[in-house]
VOGUDO-757518 format. One line per 3 residues: number of its first residue (from 0); their letters; for each residue x negated, y negated, z of N, C-alpha, C. Coordinates in pm, whole numbers. Each point is the difference from the previous one (the first is absolute). Layout:
<sites>
NUM> a> X,Y,Z,X,Y,Z,X,Y,Z; ... $
</sites>
This chain:
<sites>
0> xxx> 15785,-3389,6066,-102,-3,-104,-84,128,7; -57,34,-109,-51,128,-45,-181,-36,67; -63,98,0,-142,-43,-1,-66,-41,-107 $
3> xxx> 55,43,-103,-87,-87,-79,13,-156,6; 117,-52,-50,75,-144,5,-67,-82,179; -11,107,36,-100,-98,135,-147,16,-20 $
6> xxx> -33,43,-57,-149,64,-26,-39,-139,-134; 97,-26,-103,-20,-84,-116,13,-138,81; 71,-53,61,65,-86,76,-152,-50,88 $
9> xxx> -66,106,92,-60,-26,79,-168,-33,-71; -25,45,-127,-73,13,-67,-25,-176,-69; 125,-47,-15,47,-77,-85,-16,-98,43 $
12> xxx> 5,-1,174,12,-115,73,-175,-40,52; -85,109,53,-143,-4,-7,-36,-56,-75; 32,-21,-169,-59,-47,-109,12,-146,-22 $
15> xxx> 106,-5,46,67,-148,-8,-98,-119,90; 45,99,144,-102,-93,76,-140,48,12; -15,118,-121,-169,-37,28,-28,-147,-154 $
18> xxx> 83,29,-91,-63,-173,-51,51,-120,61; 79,47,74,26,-206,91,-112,20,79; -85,114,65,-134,-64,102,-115,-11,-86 $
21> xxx> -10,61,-133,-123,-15,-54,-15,-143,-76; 143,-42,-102,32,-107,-73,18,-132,99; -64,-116,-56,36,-83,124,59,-118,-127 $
24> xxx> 57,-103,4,73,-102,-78,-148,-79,-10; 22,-63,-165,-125,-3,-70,-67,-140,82; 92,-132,18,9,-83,46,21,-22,155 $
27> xxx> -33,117,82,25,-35,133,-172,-39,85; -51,-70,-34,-102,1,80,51,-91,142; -83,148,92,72,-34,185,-74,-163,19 $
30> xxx> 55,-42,92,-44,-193,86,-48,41,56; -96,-65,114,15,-73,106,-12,160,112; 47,-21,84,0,132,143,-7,109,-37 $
33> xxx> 132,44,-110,26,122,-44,-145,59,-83; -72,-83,-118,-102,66,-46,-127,8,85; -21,-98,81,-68,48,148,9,114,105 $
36> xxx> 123,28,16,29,100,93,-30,159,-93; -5,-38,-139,-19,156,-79,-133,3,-33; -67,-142,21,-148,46,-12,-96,-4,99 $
39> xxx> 66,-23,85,-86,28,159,1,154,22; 66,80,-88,9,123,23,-60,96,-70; -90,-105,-112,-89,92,-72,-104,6,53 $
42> xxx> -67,124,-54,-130,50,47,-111,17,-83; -145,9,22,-93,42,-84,-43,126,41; -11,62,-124,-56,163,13,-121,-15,-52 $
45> xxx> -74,130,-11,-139,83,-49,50,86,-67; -48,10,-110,27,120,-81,-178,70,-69; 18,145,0,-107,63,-58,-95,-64,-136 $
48> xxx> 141,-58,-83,-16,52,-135,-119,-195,-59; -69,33,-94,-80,-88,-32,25,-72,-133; 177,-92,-21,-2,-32,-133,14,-152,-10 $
51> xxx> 18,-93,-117,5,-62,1,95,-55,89; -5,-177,-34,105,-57,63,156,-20,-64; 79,97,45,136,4,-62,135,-48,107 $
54> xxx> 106,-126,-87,71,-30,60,127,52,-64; 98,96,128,95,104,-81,108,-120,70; 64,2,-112,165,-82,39,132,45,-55 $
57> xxx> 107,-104,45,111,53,-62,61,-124,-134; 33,52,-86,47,-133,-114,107,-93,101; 105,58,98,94,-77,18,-20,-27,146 $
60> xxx> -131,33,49,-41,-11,165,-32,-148,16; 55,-62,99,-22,-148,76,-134,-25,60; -41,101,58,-85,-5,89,-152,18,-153 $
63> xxx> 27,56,-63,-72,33,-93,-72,-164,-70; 154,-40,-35,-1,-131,-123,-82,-146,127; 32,50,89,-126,-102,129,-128,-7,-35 $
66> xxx> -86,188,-28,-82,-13,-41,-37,-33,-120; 68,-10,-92,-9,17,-168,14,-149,24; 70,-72,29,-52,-152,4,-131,-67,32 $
69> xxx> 17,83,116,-127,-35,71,-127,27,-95; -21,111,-30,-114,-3,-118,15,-55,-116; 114,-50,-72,2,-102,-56,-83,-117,10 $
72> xxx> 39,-77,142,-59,-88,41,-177,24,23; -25,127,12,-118,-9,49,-48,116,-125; -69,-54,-135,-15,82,-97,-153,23,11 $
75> xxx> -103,-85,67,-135,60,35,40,166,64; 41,7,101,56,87,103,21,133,-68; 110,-13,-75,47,119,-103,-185,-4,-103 $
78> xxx> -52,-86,-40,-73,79,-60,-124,93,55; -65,-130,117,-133,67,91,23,149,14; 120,8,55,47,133,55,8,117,-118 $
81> xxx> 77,-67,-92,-14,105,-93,106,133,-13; 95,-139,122,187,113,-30,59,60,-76; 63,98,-24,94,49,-63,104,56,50 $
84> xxx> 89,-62,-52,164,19,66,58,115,-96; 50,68,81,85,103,-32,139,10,74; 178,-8,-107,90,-18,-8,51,161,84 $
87> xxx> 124,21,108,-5,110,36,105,43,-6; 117,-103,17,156,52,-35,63,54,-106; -117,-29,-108,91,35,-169,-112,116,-55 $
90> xxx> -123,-5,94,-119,99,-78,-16,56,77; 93,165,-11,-56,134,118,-134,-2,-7; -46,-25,-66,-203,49,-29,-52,-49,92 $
93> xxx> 16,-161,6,-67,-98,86,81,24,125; 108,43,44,54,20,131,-52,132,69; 32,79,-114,-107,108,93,-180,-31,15 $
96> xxx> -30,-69,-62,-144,-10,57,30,-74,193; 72,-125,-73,30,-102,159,-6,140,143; 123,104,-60,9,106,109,-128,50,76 $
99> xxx> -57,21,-135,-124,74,7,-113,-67,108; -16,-148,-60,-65,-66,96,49,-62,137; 76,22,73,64,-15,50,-11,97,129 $
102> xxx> 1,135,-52,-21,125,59,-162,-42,0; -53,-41,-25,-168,30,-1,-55,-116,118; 136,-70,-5,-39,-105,106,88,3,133 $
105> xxx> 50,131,-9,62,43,173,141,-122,2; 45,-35,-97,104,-56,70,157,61,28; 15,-3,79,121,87,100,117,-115,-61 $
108> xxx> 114,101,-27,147,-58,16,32,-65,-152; -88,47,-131,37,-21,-70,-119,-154,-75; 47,-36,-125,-93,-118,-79,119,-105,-26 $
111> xxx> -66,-82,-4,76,-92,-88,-99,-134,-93; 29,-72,-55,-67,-76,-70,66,-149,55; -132,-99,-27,-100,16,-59,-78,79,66 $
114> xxx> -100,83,-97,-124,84,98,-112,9,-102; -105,-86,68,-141,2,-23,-103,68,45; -69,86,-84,-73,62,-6,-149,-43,-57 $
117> xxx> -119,-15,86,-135,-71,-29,-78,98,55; -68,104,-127,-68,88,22,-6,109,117; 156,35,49,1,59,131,66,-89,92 $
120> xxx> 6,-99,-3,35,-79,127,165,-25,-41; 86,45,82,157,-66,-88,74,-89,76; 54,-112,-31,59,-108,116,140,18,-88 $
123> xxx> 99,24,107,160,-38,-42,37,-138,29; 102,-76,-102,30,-61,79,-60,-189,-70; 93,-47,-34,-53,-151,-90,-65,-80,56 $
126> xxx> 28,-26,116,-54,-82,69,-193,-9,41; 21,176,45,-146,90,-12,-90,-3,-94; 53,-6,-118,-40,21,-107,-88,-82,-64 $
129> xxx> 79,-160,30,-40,-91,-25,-91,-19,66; 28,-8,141,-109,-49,76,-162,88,-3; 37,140,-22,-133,106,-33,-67,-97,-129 $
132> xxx> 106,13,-132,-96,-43,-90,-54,-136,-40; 42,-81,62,-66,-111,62,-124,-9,85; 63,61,56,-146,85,129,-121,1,-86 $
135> xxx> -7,105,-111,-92,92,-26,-28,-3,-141; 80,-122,-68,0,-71,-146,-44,-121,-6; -75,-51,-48,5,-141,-22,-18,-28,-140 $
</sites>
């Protein structure tokens, strides 16, 4: 093989599996151990920046549709607070902000969603999320 044909090939294959790690199946929300063991691993940051309370997600994220129920259920919550969700997989706009805040809140090794952001303060992570805005909503 030529360099290019490995160069297209190798190009081709990055792309592929960068949407199988970003895309997750619309209907997979994790059980039991497994969604425990991924949220014992989130963290809360500090960030500089002073904006509202914004919840960035993914349309086809599991971990996401946990919280989006969850404030369902709890519609005082979503309002006291005064959330606004912003979509990140289909809207570069709103994904590059997520980046943006993200970087402002020191987090190492990359973002992922759900990620809440409350005037500076950012918690990854559904489980977190819930439990923060519960915390600090009534």
């Amino acid at each position: 093989m030529n360099k290019k044909t490995i160069m297209v090939l190798s190009l081709s294959l990055i792309v592929i599996l960068g949407m199988w790690v970003v895309r997750t199946p619309k209907d997979n929300v994790p059980e039991g151990n497994q969604q425990e063991q991924v949220l014992s691993q989130t963290k809360v940051y500090k960030s500089t920046s002073e904006d509202a309370v914004v919840l960035y997600y993914g349309s086809t994220c599991s971990y996401c549709k946990v919280v989006e129920r969850w404030l369902e259920e709890n519609p005082a919550i979503k309002e006291s607070s005064g959330l606004v969700t912003k979509e990140v997989y289909e809207n570069q706009e709103n994904s590059k902000e997520l980046t943006e805040k993200a970087r402002g809140c020191e987090i190492e090794g990359g973002v992922g969603v759900p990620f809440l952001d409350d005037s500076g303060q950012c918690i990854v992570g559904s489980q977190p999320i819930i439990d923060y805005l519960g915390e600090n909503y009534q």
